[in-house]
LOFI-273392 format. One record per residue (C-alpha): x, y, z; residue number from 1. Coordinates in steps of 0.1 Angstrom, whole numbers, padded with zeros to 4 digits. Layout:
<sites>
east/north/up/i
X/Y/Z/NUM
...
</sites>
This chain:
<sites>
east/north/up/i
-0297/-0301/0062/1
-0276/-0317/0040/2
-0280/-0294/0011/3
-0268/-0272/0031/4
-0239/-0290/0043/5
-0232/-0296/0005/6
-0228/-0260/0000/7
-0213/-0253/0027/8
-0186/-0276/0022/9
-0186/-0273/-0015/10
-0180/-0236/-0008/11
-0151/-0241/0017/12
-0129/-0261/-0008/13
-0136/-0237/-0031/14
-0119/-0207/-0016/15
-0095/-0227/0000/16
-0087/-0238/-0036/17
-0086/-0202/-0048/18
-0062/-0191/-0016/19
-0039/-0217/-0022/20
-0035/-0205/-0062/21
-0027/-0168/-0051/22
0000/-0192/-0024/23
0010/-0208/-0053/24
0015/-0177/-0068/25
0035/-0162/-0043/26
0062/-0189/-0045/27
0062/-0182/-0082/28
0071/-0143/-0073/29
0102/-0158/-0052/30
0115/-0181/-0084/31
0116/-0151/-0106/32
0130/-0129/-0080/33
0161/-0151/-0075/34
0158/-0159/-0110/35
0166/-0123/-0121/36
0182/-0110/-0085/37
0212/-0101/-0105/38
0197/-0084/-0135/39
0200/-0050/-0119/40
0188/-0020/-0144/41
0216/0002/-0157/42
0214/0038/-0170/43
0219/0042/-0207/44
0230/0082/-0190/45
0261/0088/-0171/46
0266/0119/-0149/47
0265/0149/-0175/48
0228/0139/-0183/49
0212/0165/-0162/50
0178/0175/-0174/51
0156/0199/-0160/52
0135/0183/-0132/53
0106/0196/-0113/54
0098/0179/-0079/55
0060/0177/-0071/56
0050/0177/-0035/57
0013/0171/-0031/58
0001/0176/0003/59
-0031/0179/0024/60
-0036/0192/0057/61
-0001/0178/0064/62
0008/0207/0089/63
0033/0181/0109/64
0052/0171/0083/65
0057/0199/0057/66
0082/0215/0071/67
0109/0186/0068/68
0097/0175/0039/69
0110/0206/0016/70
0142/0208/0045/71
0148/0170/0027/72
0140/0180/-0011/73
0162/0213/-0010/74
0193/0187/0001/75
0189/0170/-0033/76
0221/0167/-0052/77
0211/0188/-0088/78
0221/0219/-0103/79
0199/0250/-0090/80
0191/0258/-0121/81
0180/0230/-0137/82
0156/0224/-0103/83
0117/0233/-0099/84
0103/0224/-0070/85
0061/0230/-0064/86
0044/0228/-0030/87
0008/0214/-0043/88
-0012/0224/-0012/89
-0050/0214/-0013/90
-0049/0223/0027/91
-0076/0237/0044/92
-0060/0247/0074/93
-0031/0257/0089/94
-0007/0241/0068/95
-0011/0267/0042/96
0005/0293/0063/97
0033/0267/0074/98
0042/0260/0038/99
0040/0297/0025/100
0064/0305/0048/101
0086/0276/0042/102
0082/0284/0002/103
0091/0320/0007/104
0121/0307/0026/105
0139/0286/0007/106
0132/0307/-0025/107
0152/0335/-0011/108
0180/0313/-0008/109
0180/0307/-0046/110
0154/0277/-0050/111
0130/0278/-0077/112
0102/0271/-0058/113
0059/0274/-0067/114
0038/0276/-0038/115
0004/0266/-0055/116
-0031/0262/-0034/117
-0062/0253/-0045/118
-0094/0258/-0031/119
-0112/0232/-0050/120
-0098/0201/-0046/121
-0115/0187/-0077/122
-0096/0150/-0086/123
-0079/0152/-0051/124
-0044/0140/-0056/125
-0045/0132/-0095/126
-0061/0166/-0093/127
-0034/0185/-0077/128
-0001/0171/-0097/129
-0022/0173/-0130/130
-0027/0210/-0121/131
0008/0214/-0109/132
0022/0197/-0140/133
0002/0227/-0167/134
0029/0247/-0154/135
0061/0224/-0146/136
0089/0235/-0165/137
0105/0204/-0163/138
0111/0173/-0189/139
0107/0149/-0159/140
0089/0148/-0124/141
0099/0137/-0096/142
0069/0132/-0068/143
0072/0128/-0030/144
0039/0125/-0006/145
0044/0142/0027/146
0057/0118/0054/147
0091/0106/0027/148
0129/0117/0030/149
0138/0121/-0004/150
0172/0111/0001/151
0206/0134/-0012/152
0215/0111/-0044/153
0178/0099/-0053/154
0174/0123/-0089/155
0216/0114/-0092/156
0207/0073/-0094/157
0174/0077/-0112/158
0180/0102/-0135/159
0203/0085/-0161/160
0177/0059/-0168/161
0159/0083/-0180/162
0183/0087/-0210/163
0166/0055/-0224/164
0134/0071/-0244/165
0114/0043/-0239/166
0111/0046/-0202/167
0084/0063/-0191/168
0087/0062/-0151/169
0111/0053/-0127/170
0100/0039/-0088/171
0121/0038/-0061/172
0117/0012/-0028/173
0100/0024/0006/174
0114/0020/0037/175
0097/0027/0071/176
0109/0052/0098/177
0092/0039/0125/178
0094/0003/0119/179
0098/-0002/0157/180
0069/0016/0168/181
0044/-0009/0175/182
0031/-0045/0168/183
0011/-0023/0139/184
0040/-0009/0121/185
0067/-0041/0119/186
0040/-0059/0105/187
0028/-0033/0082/188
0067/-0028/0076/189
0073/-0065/0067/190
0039/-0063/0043/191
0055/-0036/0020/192
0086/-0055/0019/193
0071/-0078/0001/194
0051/-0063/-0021/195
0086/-0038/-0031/196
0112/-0063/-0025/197
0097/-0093/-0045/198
0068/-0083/-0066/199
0082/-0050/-0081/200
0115/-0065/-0083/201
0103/-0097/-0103/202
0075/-0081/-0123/203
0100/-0059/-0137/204
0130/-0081/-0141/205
0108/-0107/-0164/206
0093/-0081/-0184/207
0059/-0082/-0172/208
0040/-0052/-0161/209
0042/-0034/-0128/210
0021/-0005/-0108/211
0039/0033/-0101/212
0034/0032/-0061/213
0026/0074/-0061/214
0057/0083/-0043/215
0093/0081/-0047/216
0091/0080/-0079/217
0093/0102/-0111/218
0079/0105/-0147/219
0088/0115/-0183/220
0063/0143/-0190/221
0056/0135/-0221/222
0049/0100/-0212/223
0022/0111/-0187/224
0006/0131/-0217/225
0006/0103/-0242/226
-0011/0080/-0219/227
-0039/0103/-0212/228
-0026/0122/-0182/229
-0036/0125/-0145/230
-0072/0107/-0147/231
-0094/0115/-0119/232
-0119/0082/-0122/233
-0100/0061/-0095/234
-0083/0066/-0061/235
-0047/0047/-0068/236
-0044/0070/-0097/237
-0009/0058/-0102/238
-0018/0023/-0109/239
-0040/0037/-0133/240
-0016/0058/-0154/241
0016/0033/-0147/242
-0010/0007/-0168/243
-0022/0030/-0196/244
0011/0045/-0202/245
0028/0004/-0204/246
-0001/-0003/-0230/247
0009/0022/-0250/248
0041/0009/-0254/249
0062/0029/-0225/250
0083/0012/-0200/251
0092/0016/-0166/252
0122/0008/-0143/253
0119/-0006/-0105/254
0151/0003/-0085/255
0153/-0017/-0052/256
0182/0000/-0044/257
0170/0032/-0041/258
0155/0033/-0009/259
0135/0061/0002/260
0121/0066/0039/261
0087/0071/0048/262
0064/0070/0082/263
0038/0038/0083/264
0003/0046/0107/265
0007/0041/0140/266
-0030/0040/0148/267
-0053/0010/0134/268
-0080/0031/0122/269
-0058/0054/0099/270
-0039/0017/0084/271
-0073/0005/0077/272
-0083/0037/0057/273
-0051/0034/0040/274
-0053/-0006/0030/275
-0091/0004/0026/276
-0083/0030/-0003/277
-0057/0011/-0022/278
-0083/-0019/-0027/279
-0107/0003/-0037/280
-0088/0022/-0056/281
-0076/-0015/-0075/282
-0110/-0025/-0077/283
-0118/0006/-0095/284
-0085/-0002/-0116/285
-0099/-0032/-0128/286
-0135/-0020/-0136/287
-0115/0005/-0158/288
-0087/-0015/-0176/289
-0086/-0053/-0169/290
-0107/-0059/-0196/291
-0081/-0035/-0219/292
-0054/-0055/-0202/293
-0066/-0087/-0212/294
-0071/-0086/-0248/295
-0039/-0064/-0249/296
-0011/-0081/-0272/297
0012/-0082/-0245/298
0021/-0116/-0233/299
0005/-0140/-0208/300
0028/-0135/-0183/301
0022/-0100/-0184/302
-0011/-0105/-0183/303
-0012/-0132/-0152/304
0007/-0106/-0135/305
-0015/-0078/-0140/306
-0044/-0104/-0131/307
-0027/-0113/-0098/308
-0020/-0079/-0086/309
-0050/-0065/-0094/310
-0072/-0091/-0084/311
-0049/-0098/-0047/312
-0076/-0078/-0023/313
-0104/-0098/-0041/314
-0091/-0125/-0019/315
-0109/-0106/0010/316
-0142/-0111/-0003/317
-0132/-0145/-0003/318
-0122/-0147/0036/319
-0150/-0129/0052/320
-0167/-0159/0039/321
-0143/-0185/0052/322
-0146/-0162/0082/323
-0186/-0170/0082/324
-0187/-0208/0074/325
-0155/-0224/0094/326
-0176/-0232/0125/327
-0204/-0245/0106/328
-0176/-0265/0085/329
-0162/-0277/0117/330
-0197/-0290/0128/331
-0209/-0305/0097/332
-0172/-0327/0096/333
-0175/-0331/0136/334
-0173/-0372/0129/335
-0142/-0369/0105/336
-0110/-0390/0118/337
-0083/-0367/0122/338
-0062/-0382/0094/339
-0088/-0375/0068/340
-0089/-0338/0080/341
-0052/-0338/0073/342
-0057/-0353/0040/343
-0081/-0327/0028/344
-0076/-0300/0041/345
-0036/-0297/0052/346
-0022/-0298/0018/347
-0042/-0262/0013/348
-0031/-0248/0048/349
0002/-0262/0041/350
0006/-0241/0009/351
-0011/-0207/0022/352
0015/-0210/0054/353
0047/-0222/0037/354
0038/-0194/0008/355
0035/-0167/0033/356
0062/-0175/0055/357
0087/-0181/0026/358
0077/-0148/0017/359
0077/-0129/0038/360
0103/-0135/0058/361
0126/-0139/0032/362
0114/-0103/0024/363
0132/-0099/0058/364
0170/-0109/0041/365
0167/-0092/0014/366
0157/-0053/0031/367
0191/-0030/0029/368
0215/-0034/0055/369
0193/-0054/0073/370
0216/-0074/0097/371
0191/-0086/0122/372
0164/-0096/0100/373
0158/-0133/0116/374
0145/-0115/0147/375
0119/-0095/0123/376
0105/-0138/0122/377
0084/-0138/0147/378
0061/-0114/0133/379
0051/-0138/0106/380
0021/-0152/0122/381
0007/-0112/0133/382
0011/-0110/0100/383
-0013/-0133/0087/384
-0039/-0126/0121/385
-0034/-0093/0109/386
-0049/-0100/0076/387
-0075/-0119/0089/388
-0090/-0091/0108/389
-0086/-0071/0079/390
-0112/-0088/0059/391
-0141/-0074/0065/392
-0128/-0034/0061/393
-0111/-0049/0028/394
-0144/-0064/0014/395
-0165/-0034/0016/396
-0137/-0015/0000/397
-0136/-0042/-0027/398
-0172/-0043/-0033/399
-0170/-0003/-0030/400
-0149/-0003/-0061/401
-0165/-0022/-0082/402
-0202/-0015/-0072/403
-0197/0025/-0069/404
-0184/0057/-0082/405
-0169/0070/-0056/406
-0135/0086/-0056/407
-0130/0106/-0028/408
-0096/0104/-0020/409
-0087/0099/0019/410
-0053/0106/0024/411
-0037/0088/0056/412
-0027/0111/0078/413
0010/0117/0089/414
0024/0124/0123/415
0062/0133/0120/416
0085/0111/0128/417
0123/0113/0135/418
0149/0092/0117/419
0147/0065/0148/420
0112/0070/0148/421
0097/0090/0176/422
0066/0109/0170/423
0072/0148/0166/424
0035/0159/0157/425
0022/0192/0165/426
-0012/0183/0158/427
-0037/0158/0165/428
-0070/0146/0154/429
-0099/0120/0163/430
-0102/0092/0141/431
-0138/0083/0136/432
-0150/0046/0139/433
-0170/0029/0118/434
-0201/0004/0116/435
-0169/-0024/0103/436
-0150/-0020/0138/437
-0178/-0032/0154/438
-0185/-0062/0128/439
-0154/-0069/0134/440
-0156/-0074/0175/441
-0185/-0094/0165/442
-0167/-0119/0144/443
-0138/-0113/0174/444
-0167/-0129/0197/445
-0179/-0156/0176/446
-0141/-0169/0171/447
-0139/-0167/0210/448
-0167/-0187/0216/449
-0158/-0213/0193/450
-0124/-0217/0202/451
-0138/-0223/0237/452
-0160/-0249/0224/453
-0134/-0266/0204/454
-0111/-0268/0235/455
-0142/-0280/0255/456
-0145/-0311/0232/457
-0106/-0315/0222/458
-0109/-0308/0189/459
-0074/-0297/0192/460
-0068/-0294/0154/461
-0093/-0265/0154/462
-0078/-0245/0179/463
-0046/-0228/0159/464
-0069/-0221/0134/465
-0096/-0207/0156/466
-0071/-0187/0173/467
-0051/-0168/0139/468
-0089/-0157/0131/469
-0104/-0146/0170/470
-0068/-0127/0175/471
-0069/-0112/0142/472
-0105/-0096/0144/473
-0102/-0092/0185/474
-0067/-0071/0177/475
-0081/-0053/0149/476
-0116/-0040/0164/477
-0103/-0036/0199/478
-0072/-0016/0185/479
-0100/0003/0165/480
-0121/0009/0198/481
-0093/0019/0219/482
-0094/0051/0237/483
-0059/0055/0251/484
-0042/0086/0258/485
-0011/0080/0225/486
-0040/0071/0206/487
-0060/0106/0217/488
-0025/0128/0206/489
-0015/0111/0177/490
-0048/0096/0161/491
-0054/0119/0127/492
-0092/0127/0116/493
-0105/0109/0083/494
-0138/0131/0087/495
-0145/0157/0058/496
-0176/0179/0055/497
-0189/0203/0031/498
-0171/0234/0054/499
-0138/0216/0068/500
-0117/0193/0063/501
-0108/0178/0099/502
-0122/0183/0131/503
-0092/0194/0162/504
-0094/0177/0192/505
-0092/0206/0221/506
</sites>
């Protein structure tokens, strides 16, 4: 027993020691954010530089949303002439005949537009723009997925930085449409904040290295082609090339300011395929290039950063075991005074919690035209539940990524939503659930349990703990399990076969 009290403990301090190094890290994100706040990128172009640009839209089954997404990119301020736009449509049901029709359209209104469909969807979305870009008559590509608002001015701001020859791609900041939606979508809303208000901003701004997020975005052609193109061996395929192309020497350009609108999931199980794909897909980045990265030339900040972002949803791995050995931690130190506990262990929690409440809710002041953003506060500690109950569907992507070869790419599905948010689908599909959802309630149970205990025998230092991880797993898998009507009429199927792509509800 007390071997295995050694490991056990030995193995709690441990990842509570790695956890507090990515905290760490995250307060080091914030000084080099304010650090460089006010080194905004300018255009070595002014308004005459007006290239040829083709648009990519890359879309899948996407029958709710394709319609307003080319009524958004036909508003964009550039000459007509100097304008492609291509409908990449790997669809496989009715959205082919929605964005035909919408092609045919807007090309008889003088829009040089390419509807292109393939039946083979061979490299998925690296696939489709690779294919789309053989023919793309233009020097640079812009790319929007389905469920964004390109906005009127976005080629007019990013453009001119182009006129630099050293940059080879140009990403722009997401916002969220239905922010207001749900518990689900504020937090998920205040997660990307972070990640495109403070990482993108300070990676860039200090010279270090940062991912292409896929969307909102655009390329130099030729950069693409020197870095080895559209590479079909991993799922975030613009981490991939965004990497390959900055080894070679390339550079790119974060705009914070150019804000771009998108829909988040409103159902659980279609935010955990999403999260669940871009761990993979960066644990399949890593397999790939970390070793490339690391014995690069480029500095060691550039290198700590590609480290830390790759290497972030590894952390998951790391709190399915927390998840597992709390309890038994909390029975093996039963005996402990109080004020040892807070010795030991509250400098760690004090570091994860000030990290993640510093930022990410200072993420919250710095959004655009954000007025009310201390009311956005109180979503901080959903937040981190939130991640807590991801864990488990995060560590099998994780372990996915670096233990298989599978790429299928799952794209999350997209229901339409209006400017203020509201849900305009025409179409709905199950979601299927997995064996995870049900781990999850599990773990949900376990917590339960133990919190019961703890309050039983006043350990009342447990309970907050105990509580963040039951809530987190109990919200997660019951959220998963849930069988209400909006859930029925907006849910989106993740289910692909040999002969169909999604499966309708009737």
């Amino acid at each position: 027993m007390e071997i295995v009290r050694t490991v056990v403990l030995t193995t709690y301090f441990t990842i509570l020691t790695i956890l507090s190094i990515y905290g760490a890290h995250r307060l080091w994100m914030l000084l080099l954010y304010y650090r460089h706040k006010k080194d905004v990128p300018q255009p070595k172009g002014g308004p005459d530089f007006e290239p040829k640009v083709t648009i990519q839209l890359a879309v899948f089954n996407e029958m709710n949303v394709v319609e307003r997404l080319m009524d958004y990119v036909v508003r964009v301020d550039w000459p007509k002439e100097k304008l492609e736009i291509q409908m990449l449509d790997d669809s496989t049901d009715e959205t082919v005949t929605v964005a035909q029709a919408i092609c045919d359209r807007y090309r008889l209104l003088g829009f040089d537009i390419s509807y292109i469909h393939r039946a083979d969807r061979t490299g998925y979305k690296a696939g489709a723009l690779d294919n789309g870009l053989k023919i793309a008559k233009g020097e640079f590509v812009a790319m929007f997925d389905a469920d964004f608002l390109p906005t009127e001015d976005f080629l007019r701001i990013a453009v001119p930085h182009f006129a630099d020859d050293k940059i080879a791609f140009i990403q722009g900041c997401w916002d969220h449409l239905n922010r207001d939606f749900s518990l689900l979508t504020q937090v998920q809303a205040i997660l990307l904040d972070g990640h495109f208000i403070f990482e993108h901003t300070a990676r860039h701004r200090s010279n270090a290295f940062f991912n292409f997020s896929g969307t909102a975005g655009m390329w130099r052609v030729s950069a693409i082609a020197d870095a080895g193109g559209w590479e079909h061996d991993t799922i975030t395929e613009d981490a991939d090339l965004s990497y390959r192309a900055q080894l070679k020497g390339w550079k790119g350009v974060y705009l914070k300011d150019l804000v771009v609108p998108a829909e988040l999931p409103v159902e659980v199980n279609a935010f955990k395929s999403q999260q669940h794909r871009w761990a993979k897909g960066n644990a399949q980045v890593i397999r790939k290039l970390m070793k490339t990265l690391l014995t690069s030339k480029e500095s060691l900040h550039t290198k700590a950063e590609c480290w830390f972002h790759l290497t972030a949803n590894c952390n998951y791995l790391l709190m399915v075991v927390l998840a597992i050995i709390m309890v038994p931690c909390m029975y093996f130190r039963a005996g402990t005074p109080a004020k040892t506990l807070l010795l030991t262990d509250g400098p760690f929690f004090l570091l994860n919690a000030v990290s993640v409440g510093l930022y990410f809710g200072l993420s919250q002041r710095e959004v655009k035209n954000n007025k009310n953003w201390t009311k956005r506060l109180k979503y901080i500690p959903c937040l981190m539940s939130l991640g807590i109950g991801l864990g488990l569907n995060q560590a099998k992507a994780v372990l996915e990524g670096f233990f298989t070869d599978d790429i299928e790419f799952k794209r999350t599905p997209k229901l339409g939503v209006d400017e203020n948010g509201k849900a305009i689908s025409k179409r709905a599909y199950k979601v299927p659930k997995s064996l995870i959802t049900f781990l999850d309630l599990a773990f949900a149970i376990y917590y339960f349990v133990a919190l019961l205990v703890a309050i039983y025998i006043q350990k009342w230092a447990s309970v907050p703990f105990l509580w963040l991880f039951f809530s987190g797993f109990a919200y997660i898998s019951l959220m998963s399990l849930a069988d209400m009507q909006i859930f029925r009429r907006l849910a989106m199927d993740e289910l692909e076969d040999d002969e169909t792509a999604s499966q309708l509800i009737q």
